[in-house]
LUMPASE-439316 format. One line per field, with one value per residue (C-alpha): residue in three letters; residue number from 1; y negated, z, x. Coordinates in Angstrom, 3 decimals, padded with zeros to 6 digits. Example, Ala and Ser with C-alpha at 12.3 -4.5 7.8 and 13.67 -1.06 7.14 Angstrom:
BEGIN
r	ALA | SER
k	1 | 2
Y	004.500 | 001.060
Z	007.800 | 007.140
X	012.300 | 013.670
END
This chain:
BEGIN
r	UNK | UNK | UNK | UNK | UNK | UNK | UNK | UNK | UNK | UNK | UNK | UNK | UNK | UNK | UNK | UNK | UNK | UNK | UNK | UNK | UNK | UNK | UNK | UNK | UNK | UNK | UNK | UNK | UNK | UNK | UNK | UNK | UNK | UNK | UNK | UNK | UNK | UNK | UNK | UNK | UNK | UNK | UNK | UNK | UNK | UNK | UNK | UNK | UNK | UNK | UNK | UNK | UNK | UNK | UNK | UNK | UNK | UNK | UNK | UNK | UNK | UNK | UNK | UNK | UNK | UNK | UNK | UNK | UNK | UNK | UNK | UNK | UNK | UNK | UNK | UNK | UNK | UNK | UNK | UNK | UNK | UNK | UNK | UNK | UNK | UNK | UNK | UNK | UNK | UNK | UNK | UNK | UNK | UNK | UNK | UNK | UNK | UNK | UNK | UNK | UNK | UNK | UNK | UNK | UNK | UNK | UNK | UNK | UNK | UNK | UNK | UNK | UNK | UNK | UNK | UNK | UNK | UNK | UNK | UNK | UNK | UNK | UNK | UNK | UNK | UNK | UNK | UNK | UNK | UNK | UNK | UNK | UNK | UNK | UNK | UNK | UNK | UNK | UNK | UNK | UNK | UNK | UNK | UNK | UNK | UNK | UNK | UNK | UNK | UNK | UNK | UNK | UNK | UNK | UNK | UNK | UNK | UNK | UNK | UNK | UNK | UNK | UNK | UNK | UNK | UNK | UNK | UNK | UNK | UNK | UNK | UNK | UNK | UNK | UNK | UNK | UNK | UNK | UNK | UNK | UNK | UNK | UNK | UNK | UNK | UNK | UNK | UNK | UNK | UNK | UNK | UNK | UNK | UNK | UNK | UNK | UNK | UNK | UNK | UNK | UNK | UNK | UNK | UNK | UNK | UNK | UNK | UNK | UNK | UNK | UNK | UNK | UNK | UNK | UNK | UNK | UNK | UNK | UNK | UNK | UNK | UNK | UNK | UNK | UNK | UNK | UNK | UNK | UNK | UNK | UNK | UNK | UNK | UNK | UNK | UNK | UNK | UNK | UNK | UNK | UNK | UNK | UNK | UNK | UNK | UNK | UNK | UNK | UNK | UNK | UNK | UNK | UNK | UNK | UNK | UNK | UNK | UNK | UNK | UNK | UNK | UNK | UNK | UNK | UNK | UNK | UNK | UNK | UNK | UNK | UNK | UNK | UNK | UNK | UNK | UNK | UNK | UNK | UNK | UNK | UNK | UNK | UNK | UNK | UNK | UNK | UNK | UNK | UNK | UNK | UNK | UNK | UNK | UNK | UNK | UNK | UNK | UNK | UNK | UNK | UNK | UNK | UNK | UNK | UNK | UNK | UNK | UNK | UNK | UNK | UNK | UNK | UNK | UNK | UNK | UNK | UNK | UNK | UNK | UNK | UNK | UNK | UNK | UNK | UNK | UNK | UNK | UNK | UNK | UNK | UNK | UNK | UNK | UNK | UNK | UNK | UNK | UNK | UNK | UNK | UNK | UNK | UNK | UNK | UNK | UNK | UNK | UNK | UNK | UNK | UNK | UNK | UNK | UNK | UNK | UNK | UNK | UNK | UNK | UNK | UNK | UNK | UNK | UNK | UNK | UNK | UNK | UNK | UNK | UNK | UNK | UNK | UNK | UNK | UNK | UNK | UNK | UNK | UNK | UNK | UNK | UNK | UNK | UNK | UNK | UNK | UNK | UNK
k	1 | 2 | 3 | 4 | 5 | 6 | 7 | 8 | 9 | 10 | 11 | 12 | 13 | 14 | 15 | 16 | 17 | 18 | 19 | 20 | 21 | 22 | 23 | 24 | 25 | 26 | 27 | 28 | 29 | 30 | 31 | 32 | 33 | 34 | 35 | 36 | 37 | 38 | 39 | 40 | 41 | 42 | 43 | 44 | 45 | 46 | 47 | 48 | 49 | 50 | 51 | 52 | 53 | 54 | 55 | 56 | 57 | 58 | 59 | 60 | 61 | 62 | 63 | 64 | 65 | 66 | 67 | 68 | 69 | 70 | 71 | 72 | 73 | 74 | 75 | 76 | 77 | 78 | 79 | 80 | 81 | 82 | 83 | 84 | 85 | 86 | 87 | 88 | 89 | 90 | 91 | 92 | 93 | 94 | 95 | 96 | 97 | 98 | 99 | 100 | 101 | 102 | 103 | 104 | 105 | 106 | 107 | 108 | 109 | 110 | 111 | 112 | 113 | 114 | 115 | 116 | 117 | 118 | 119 | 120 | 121 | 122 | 123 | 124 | 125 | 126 | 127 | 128 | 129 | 130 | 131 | 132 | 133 | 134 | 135 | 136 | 137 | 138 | 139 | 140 | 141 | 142 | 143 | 144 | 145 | 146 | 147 | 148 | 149 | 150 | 151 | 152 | 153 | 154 | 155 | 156 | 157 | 158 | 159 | 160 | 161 | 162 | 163 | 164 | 165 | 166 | 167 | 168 | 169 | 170 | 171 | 172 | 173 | 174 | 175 | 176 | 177 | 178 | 179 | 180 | 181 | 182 | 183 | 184 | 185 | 186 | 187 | 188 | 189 | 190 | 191 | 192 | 193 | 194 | 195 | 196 | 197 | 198 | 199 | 200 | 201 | 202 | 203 | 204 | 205 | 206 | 207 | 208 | 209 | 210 | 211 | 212 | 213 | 214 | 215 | 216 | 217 | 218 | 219 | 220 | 221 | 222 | 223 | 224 | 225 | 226 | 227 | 228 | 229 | 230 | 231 | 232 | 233 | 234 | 235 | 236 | 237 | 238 | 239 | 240 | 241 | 242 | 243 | 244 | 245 | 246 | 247 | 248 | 249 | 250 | 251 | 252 | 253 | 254 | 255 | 256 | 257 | 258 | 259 | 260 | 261 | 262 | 263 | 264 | 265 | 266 | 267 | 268 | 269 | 270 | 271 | 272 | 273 | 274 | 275 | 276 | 277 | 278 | 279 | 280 | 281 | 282 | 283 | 284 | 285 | 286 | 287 | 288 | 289 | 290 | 291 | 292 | 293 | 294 | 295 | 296 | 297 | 298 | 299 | 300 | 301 | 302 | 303 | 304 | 305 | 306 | 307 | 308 | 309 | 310 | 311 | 312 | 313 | 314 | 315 | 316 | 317 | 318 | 319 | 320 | 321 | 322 | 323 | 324 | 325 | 326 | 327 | 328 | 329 | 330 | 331 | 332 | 333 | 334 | 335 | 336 | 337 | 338 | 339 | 340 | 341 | 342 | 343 | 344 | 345 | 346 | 347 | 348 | 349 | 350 | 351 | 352 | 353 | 354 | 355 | 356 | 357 | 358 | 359 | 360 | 361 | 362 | 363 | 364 | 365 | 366 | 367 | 368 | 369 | 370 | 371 | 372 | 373 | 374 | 375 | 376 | 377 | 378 | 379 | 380 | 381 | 382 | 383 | 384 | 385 | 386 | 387 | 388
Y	-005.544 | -004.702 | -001.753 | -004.032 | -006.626 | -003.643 | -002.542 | -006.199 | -006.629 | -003.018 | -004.436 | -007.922 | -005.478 | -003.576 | -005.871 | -006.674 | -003.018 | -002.506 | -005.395 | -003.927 | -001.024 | -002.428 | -003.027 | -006.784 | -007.048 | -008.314 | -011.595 | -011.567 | -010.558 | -011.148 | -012.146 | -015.167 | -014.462 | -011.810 | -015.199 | -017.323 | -014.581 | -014.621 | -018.977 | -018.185 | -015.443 | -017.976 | -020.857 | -019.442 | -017.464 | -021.083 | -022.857 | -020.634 | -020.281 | -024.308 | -022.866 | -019.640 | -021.087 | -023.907 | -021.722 | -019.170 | -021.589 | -023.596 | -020.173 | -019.646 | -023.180 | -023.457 | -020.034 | -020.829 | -024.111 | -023.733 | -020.440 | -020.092 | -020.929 | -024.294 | -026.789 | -029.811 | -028.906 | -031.318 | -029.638 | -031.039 | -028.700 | -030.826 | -031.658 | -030.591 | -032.877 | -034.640 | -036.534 | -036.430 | -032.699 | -032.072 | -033.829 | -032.296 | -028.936 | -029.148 | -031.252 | -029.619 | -025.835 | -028.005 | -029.235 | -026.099 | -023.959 | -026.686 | -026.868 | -022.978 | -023.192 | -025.931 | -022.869 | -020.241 | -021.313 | -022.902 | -019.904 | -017.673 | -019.113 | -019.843 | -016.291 | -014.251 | -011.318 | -011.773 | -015.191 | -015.882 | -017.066 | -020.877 | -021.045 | -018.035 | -019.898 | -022.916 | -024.895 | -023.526 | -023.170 | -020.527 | -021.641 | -022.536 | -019.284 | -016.984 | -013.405 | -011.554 | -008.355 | -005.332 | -002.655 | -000.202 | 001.939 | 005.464 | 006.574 | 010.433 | 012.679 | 012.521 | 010.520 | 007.379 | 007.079 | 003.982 | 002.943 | 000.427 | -000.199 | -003.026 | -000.585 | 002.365 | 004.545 | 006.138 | 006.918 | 008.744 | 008.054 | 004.848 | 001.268 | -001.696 | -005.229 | -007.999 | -010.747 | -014.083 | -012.237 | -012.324 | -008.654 | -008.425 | -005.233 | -003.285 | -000.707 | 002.408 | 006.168 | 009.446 | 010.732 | 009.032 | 005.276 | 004.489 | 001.227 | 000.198 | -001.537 | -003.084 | -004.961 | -007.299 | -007.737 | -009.025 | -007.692 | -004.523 | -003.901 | -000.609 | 001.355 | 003.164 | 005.970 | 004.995 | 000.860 | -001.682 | -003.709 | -006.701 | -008.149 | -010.599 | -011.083 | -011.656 | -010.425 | -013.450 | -010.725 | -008.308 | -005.309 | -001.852 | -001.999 | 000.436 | 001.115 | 003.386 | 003.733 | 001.973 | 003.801 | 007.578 | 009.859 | 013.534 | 015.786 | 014.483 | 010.853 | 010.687 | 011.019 | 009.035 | 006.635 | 005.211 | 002.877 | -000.506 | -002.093 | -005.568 | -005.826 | -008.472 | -008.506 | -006.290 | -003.889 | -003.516 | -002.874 | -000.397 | 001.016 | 001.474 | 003.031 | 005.395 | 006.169 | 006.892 | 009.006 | 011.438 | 011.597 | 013.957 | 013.083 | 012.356 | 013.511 | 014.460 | 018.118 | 016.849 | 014.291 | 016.986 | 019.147 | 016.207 | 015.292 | 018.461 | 017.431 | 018.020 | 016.707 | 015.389 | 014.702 | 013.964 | 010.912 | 011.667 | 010.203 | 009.653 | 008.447 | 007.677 | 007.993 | 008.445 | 004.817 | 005.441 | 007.529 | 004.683 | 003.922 | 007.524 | 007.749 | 004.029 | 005.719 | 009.015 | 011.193 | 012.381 | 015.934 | 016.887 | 017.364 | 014.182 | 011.351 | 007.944 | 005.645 | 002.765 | 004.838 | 005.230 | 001.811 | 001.436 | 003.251 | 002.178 | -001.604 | -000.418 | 000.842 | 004.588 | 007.269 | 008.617 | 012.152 | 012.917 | 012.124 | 015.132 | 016.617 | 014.196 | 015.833 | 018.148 | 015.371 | 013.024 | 015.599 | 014.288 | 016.434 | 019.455 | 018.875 | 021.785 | 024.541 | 026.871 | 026.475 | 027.618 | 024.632 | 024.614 | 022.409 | 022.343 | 018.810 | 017.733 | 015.651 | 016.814 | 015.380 | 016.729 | 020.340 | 020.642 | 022.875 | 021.016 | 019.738 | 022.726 | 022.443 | 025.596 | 026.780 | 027.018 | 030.104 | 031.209 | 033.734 | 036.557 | 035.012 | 035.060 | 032.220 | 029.951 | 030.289 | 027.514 | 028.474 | 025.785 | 025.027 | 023.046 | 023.321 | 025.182 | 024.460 | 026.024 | 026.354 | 024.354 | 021.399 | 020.167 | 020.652 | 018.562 | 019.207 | 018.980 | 018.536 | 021.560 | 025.187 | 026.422 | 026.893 | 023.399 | 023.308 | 019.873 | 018.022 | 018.982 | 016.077 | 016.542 | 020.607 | 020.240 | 023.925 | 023.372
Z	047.322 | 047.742 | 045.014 | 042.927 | 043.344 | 043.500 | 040.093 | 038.410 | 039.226 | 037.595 | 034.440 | 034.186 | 034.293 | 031.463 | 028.673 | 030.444 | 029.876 | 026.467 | 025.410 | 026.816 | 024.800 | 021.882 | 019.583 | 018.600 | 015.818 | 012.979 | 015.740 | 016.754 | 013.757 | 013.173 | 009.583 | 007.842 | 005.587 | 008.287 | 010.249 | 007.442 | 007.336 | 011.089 | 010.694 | 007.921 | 010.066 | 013.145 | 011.078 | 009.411 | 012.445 | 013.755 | 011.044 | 011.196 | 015.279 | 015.080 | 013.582 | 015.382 | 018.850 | 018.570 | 016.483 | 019.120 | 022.583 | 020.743 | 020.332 | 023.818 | 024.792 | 022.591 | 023.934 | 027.299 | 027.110 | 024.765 | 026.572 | 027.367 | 030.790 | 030.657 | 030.538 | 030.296 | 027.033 | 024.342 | 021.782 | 018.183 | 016.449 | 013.478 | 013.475 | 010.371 | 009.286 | 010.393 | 008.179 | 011.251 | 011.719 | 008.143 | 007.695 | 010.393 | 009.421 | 006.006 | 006.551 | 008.997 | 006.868 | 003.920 | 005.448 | 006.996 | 003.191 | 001.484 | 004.543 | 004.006 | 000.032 | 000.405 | 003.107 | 000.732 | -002.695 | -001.358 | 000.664 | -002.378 | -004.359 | -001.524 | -000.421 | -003.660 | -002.880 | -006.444 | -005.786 | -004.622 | -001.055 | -000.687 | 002.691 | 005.628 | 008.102 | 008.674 | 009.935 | 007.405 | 003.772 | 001.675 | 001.529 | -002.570 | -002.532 | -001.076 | -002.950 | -002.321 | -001.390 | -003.815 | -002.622 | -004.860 | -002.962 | -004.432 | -002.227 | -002.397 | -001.245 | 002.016 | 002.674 | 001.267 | -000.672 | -001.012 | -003.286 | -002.360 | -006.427 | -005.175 | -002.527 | -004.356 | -001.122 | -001.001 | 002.052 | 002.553 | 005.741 | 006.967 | 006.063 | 007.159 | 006.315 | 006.992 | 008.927 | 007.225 | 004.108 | 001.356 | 000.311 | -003.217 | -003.000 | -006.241 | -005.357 | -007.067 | -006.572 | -007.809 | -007.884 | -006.358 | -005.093 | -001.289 | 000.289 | 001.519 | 004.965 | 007.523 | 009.556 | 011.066 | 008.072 | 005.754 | 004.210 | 002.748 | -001.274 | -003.166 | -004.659 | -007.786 | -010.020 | -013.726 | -012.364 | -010.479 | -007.701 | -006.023 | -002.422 | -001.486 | 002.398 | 005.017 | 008.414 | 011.204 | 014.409 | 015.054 | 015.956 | 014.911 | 013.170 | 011.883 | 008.763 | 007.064 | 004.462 | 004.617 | 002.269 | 002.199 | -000.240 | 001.357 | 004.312 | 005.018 | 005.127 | 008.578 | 009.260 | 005.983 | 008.370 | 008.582 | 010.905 | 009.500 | 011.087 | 010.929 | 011.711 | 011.589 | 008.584 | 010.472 | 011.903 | 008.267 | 006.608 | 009.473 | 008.490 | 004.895 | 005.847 | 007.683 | 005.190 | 002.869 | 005.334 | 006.235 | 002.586 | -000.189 | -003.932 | -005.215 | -008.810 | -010.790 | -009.227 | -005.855 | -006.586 | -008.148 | -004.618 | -002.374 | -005.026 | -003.934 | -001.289 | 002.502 | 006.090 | 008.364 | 006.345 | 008.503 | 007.550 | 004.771 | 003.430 | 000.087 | -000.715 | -003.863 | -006.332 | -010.544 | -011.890 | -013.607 | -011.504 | -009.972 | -013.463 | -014.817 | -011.966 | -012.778 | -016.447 | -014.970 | -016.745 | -014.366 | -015.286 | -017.878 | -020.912 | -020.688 | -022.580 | -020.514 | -020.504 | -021.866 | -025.110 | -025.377 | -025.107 | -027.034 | -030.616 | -029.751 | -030.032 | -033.238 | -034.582 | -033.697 | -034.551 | -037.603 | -037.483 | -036.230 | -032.760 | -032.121 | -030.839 | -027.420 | -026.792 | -024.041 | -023.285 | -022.073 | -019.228 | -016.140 | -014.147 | -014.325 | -013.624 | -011.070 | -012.343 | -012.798 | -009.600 | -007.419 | -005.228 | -003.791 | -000.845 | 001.204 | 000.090 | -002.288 | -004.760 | -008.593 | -010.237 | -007.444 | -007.715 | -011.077 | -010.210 | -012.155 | -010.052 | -011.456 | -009.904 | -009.253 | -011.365 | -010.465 | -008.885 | -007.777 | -004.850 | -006.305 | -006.283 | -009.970 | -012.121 | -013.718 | -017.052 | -018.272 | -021.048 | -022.171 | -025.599 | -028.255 | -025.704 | -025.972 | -022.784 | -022.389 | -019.103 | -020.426 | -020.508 | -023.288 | -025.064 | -024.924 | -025.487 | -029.340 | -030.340 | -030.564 | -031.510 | -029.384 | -032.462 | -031.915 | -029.656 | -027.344 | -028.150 | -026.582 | -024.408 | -022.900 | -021.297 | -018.375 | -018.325 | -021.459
X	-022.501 | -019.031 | -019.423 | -020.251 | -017.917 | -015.499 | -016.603 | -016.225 | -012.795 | -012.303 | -014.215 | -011.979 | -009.179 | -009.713 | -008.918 | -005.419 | -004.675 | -006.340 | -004.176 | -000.763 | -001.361 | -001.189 | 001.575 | 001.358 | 004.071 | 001.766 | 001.218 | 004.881 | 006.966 | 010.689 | 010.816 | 009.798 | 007.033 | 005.738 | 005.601 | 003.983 | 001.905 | 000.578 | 000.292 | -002.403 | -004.251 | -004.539 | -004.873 | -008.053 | -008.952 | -009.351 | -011.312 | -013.699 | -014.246 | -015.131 | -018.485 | -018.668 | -018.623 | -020.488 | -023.370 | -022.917 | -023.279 | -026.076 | -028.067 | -028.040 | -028.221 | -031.852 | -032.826 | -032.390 | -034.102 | -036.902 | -037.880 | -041.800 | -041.452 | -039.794 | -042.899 | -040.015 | -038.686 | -040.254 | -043.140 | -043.484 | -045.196 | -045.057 | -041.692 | -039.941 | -037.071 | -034.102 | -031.598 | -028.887 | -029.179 | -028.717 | -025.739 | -024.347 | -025.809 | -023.843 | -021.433 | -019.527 | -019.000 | -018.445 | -015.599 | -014.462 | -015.359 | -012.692 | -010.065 | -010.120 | -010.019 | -007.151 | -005.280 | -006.143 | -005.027 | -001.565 | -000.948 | -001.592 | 001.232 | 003.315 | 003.055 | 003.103 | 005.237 | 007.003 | 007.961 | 011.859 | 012.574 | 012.985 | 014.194 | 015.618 | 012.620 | 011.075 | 013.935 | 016.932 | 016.695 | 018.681 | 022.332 | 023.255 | 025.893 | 023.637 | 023.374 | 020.225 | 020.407 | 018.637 | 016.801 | 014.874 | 011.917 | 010.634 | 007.389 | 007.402 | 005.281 | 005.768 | 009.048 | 010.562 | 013.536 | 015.484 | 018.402 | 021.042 | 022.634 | 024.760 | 026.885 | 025.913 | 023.766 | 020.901 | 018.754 | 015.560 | 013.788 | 016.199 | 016.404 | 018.578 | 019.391 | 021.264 | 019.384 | 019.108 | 020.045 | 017.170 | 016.088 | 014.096 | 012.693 | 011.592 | 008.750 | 007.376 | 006.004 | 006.418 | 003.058 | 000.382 | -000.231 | 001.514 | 002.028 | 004.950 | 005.022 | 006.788 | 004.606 | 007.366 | 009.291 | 006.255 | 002.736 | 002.019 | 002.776 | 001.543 | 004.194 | 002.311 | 003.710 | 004.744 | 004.422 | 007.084 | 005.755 | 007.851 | 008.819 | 010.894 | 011.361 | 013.730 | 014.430 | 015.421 | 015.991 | 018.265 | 016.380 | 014.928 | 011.758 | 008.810 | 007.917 | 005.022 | 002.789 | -000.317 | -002.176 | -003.707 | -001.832 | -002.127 | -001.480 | 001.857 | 000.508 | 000.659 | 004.105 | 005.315 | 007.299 | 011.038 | 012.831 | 014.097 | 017.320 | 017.827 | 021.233 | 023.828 | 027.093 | 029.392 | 026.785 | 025.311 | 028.503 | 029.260 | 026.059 | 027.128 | 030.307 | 028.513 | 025.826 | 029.216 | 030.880 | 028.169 | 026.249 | 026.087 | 025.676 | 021.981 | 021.872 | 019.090 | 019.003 | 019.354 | 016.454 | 013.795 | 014.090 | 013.882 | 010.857 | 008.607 | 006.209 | 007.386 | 006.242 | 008.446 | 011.598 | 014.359 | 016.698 | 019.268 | 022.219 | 023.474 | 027.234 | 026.452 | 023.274 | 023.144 | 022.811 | 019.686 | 018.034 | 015.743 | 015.126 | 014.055 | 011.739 | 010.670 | 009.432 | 008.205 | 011.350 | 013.601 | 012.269 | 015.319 | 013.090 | 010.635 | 010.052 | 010.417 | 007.402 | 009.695 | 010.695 | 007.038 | 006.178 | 008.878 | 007.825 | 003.989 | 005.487 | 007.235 | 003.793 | 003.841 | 005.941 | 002.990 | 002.654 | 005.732 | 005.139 | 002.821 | 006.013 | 006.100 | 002.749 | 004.565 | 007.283 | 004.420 | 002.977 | 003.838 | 000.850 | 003.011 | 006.338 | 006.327 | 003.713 | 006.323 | 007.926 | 005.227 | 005.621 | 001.455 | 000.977 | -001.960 | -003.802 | -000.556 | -001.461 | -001.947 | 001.405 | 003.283 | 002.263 | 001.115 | -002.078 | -004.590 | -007.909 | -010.796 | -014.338 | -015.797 | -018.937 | -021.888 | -023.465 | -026.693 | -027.868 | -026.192 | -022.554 | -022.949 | -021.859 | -025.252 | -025.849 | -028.848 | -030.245 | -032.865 | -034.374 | -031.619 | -029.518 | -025.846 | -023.755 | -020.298 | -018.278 | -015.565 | -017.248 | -016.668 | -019.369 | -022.301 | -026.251 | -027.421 | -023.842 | -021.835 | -022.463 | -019.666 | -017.174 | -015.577 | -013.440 | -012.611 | -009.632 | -006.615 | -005.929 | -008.970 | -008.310 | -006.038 | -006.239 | -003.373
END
């Protein structure tokens, strides 16, 4: 008996230390929408426990009650309605279905990460002269770069603010699709190549934050982090003194190194940054020799460029940018290394590759080709061989 009293107290003491173990900043976060945020989860979390419990104890309640053995327990066999019941059968998740609609669709537009800040919390709005402050985020593979255009910095790896100060943040990727996150700052947003996402948030607490991407995008995923500083006027323009002092120029040459994948980039400082750089990444043409999406879009909204533009061809391949640099890392994505994904032929016991040969049939190992349709003298169209 003692064991086993022993051995319960060891039991009730587990979830204490499971819970200190765990980092709680999504439930206590330090900026305002992070904090809207956390209001919804409970909120809902809520609404929908005033089923769950009550479903849950009744279950047990009729189980224990009903059971075989209990000759008390009433026995209508030919019961099989009850107006009462219903109502409150329905009723009640009615009720609880349109309180969570109600949540749900305010929340949605209240919420919308695009959407300018109305207010620093819930007891101060934004002051009339208040200037937001810019920050434009590049996900790389595997470190995050982030332009200040107002001060003219550039940081890889580090991030600060002002608290109270509202931050629109303009999001995008190099290569593949990240998501940018700071758990105690606000929700997460994907940054995707060629595409501009939006955040606007605000940091209430001084303090130094993590941030991380929330979304698989290689080898180096894992350590695709960077610290956030929430800092107050003077400590953030220290900050940007410093960031001056100690950093280098970011051109375009600077840029297409830091571009190649890497693990484990250590923070870096840039003094100052080319204006448009954030913009040629934006359209996918930093490469010197590449045609920017916009000027695409552009002559496409004109009506096309007829058949002259059969000469952007190579200016519009953005899966290669470094084939001729060697740059192969192990499980870097496609755009980043310019090796082309290939699957491997077929082969049988021999180690030989397969060849099919079956009636009205002609099947090449480009794949191209398709059954009944080509004699192996057409060949595919070019923007279908990523061997090109």
């Amino acid at each position: 008996m003692p064991k086993l009293m022993k051995f319960s107290r060891l039991l009730s003491v587990l979830p204490l230390l499971f819970l200190a173990g765990c980092n709680m900043v999504v439930m206590a976060p330090s900026g305002d929408i992070a904090a809207q945020q956390r209001d919804l989860i409970v909120i809902s979390t809520v609404l929908m426990l005033l089923i769950i419990v009550p479903v849950i104890f009744l279950t047990l309640l009729f189980a224990w009650r009903y059971r075989r053995s209990n000759t008390a327990a009433t026995y209508a066999p030919e019961w099989h309605h009850s107006t009462r019941l219903e109502i409150v059968i329905w009723a009640a998740p009615l009720a609880i279905i349109i309180a969570l609609g109600a949540v749900t669709w305010i929340s949605t537009h209240k919420l919308d990460p695009y959407r300018p800040l109305d207010r620093l919390d819930a007891e101060r709005a934004i002051p009339a002269d208040t200037k937001p402050l810019t920050v434009e985020v590049v996900a790389l593979d595997w470190k995050w770069l982030f332009f200040y255009p107002e001060v003219g910095i550039a940081t890889v790896n580090e991030l600060a603010a002002p608290v109270d100060m509202p931050i629109n943040f303009k999001i995008t990727a190099s290569s593949v699709m990240n998501s940018f996150y700071i758990p105690a700052l606000a929700g997460q947003i994907y940054a995707m190549p060629g595409m501009e996402t939006k955040l606007h948030a605000v940091i209430n607490k001084e303090g130094e934050y993590e941030g991380f991407s929330a979304n698989y995008s290689g080898a180096g995923f894992s350590h695709m982090r960077f610290k956030f500083h929430g800092l107050n006027r003077e400590g953030f323009d220290a900050w940007v003194a410093k960031v001056k002092q100690q950093g280098t120029m970011l051109n375009r040459d600077a840029y297409l190194k830091l571009e190649k994948p890497s693990e484990k980039e250590p923070v870096r400082y840039y003094a100052g940054a080319d204006a448009d750089l954030y913009t040629a990444i934006l359209n996918m043409c930093a490469t010197p020799g590449k045609m920017c999406m916009n000027e695409m879009m552009h002559i496409d909204m004109m009506g096309g460029g007829g058949k002259e533009s059969t000469e952007n061809r190579e200016k519009l391949q953005y899966d290669n940018r470094h084939a001729g640099e060697g740059v192969v890392q192990p499980g870097a994505t496609v755009p980043a290394t310019g090796v082309p994904a290939k699957a491997e032929p077929p082969r049988n016991s021999d180690g030989n590759d397969m060849q099919h040969d079956m009636p009205g049939m002609d099947m090449q190992h480009d794949g191209h080709s398709m059954p009944g349709m080509s004699n192996g003298t057409d060949p595919a169209p070019a923007q279908l061989n990523n061997n090109n």
